[in-house]
C-alpha positions as a Markdown table, in Angstrom:
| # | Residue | x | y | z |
|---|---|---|---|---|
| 1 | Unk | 281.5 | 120.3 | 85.6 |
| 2 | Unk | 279.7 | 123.3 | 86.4 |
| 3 | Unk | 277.1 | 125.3 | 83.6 |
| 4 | Unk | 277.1 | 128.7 | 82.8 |
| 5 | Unk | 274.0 | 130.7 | 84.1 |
| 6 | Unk | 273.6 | 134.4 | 83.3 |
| 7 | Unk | 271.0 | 136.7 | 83.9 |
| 8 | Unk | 270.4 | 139.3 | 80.3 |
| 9 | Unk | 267.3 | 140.9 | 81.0 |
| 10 | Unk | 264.5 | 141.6 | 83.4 |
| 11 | Unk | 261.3 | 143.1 | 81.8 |
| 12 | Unk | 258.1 | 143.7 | 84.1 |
| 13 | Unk | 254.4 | 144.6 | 83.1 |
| 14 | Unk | 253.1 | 147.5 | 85.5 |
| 15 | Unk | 250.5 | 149.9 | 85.9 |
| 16 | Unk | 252.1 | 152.2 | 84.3 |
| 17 | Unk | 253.7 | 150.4 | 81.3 |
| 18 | Unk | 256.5 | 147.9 | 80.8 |
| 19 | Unk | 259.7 | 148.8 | 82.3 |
| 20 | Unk | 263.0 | 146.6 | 80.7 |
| 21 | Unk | 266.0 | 146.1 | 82.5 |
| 22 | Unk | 269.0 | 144.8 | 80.5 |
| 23 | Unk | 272.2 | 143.4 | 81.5 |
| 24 | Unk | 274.9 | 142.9 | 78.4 |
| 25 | Unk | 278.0 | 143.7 | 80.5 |
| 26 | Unk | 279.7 | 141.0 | 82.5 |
| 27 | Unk | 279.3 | 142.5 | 85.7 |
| 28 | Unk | 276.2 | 145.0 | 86.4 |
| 29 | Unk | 276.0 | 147.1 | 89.9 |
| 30 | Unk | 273.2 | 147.9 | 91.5 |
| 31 | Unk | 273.7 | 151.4 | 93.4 |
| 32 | Unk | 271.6 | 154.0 | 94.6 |
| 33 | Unk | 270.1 | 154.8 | 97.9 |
| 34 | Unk | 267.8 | 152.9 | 100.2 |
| 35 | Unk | 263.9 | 152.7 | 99.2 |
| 36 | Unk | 264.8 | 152.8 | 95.7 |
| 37 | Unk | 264.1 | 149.4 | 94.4 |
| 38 | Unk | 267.5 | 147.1 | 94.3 |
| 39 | Unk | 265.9 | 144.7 | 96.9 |
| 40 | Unk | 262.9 | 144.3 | 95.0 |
| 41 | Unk | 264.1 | 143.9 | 91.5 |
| 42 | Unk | 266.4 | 140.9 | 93.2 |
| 43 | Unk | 262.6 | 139.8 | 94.7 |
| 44 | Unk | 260.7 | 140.1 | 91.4 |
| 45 | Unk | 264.3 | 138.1 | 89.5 |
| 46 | Unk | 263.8 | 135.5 | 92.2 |
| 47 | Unk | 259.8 | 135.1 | 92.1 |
| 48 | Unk | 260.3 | 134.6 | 88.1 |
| 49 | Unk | 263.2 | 131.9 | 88.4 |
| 50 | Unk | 260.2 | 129.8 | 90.2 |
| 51 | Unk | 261.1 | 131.0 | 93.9 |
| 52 | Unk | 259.4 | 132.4 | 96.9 |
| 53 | Unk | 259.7 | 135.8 | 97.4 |
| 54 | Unk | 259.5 | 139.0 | 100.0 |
| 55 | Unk | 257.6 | 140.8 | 97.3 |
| 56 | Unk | 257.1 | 144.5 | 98.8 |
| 57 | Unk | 254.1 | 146.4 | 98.8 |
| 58 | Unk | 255.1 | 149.1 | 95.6 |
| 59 | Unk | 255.9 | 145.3 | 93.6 |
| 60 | Unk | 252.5 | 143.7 | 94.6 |
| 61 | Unk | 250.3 | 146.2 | 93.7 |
| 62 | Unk | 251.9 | 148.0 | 90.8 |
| 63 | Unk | 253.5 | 145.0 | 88.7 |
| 64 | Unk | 251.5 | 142.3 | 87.3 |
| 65 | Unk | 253.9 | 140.3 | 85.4 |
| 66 | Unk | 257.4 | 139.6 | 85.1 |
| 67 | Unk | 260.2 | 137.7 | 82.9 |
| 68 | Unk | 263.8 | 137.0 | 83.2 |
| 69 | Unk | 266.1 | 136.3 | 80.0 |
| 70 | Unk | 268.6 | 134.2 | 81.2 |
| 71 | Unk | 271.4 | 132.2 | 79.0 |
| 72 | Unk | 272.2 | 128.7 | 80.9 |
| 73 | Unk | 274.9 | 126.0 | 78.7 |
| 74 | Unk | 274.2 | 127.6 | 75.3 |
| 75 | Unk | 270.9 | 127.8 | 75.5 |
| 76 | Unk | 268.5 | 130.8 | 75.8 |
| 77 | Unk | 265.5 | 131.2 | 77.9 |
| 78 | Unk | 262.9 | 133.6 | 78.9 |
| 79 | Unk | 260.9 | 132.5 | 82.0 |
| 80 | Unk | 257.5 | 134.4 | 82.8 |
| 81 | Unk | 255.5 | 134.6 | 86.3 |
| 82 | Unk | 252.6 | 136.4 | 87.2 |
| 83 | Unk | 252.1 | 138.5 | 90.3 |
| 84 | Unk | 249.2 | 136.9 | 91.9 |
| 85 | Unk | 248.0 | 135.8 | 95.2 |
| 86 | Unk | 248.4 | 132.3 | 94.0 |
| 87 | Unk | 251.5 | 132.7 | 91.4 |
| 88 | Unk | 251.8 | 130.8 | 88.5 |
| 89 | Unk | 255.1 | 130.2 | 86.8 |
| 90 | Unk | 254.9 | 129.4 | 82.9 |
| 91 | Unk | 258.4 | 128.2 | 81.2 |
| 92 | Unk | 259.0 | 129.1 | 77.8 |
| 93 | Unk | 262.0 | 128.2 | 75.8 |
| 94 | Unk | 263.6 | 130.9 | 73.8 |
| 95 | Unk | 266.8 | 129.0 | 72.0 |
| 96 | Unk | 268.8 | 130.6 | 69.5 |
């Protein structure tokens, strides 16, 4: 039996402000050309799931937190991490 995961939003704190990326289609593509960001946003969604991650230089210094809304079974969740040298990963549950 498998479970449905699917990712609905990224949001991330910068310098600059907070910058939201949502997802409510079924399939979302990425495009544009290189040095744009795609890579990183697909670091900064895996360093918020709990992961490891190639963070580059523009993500490290200019965004200091980020959270993925993700839908997993029924239930809703919005998982939070801090860009830190150390990294910290807080859970929070978000059910509807």
């Amino acid at each position: 039996m498998s479970t449905r995961f699917r990712l609905d939003a990224v949001e991330l704190s910068t310098t600059n402000g907070v910058v939201r990326h949502e997802f409510p289609a079924p399939l979302t593509v990425l495009s544009g050309p290189v040095g744009v960001g795609k890579s990183t946003l697909f670091e900064l969604v895996k360093y918020a799931l709990g992961g490891s991650a190639l963070l580059a230089p523009v993500a490290s210094d200019h965004v200091r937190h980020v959270s993925v809304e993700v839908t997993a079974g029924s239930e809703r969740f919005r998982l939070a991490r801090a860009i830190t040298q150390i990294g910290y990963v807080c859970w929070s549950d978000r059910s509807h």
